[in-house]
N, C-alpha and C positions, 0 to 999 in steps of 0.2 A: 572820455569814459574811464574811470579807475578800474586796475587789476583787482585782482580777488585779495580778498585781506590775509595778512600776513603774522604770523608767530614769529620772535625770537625762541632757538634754539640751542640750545649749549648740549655736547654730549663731548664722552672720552674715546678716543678711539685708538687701535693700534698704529702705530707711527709706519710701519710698513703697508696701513691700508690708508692711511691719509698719502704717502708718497707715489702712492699708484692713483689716487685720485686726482691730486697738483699732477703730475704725467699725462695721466689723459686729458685732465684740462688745458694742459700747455696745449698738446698735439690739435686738440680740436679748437682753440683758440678763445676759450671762453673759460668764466671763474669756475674755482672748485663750488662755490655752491650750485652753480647750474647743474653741473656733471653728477654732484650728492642730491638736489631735487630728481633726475632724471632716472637716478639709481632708486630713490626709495617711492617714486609712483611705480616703476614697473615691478617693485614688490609687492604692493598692494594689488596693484593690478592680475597679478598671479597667485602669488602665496598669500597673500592677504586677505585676496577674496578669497579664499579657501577656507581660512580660518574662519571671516564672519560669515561664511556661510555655512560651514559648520554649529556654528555658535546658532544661529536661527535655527537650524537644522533642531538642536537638541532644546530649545527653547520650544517649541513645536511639540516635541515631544511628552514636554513638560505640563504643558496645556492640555494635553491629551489629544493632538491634534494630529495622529498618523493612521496607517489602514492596516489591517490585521495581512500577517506574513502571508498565512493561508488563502485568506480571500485572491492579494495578490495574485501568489502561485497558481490557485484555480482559474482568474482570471487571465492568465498567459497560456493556463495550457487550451482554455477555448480557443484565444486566438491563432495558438498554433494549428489547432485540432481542424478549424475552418481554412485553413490557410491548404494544410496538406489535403481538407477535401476539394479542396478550388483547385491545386495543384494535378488531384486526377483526374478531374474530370476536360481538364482542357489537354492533356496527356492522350 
């Protein structure tokens, strides 16, 4: 079964972060590109997703696709408001 398809990638980088990169790939025994894959999914996987989910986020907006601040707010404070009466009466 083949792996997932692949890009060539060229980029510039600081020469003090590619020798920390060769470093940890010696120490863990594998190429700098494994250790540079590994480094930028768990970007994505963090700060990445943050970004395009942000980006939906305001694309949504865009659409007119969000709920008024107020309904919200009103809507939390029922929830509260039945919470706290559930709260005395089993008090």
């Amino acid at each position: 079964m083949p792996g997932p398809e692949k890009s060539q990638v060229s980029l510039r980088l600081p020469t003090d972060l590619v020798t920390t990169y060769d470093l940890i790939a010696e120490i863990l025994e594998r190429d700098r590109s494994w250790v540079m894959h590994k480094a930028l999914k768990q970007y994505l996987e963090n700060e990445g997703s943050d970004v395009l989910r942000d980006a939906q986020g305001l694309d949504e907006l865009d659409r007119g696709e969000s709920a008024d601040l107020d309904d919200v707010l009103e809507k939390a404070r029922m929830i509260v408001a039945a919470a706290d009466r559930r709260h005395r009466r089993a008090v």
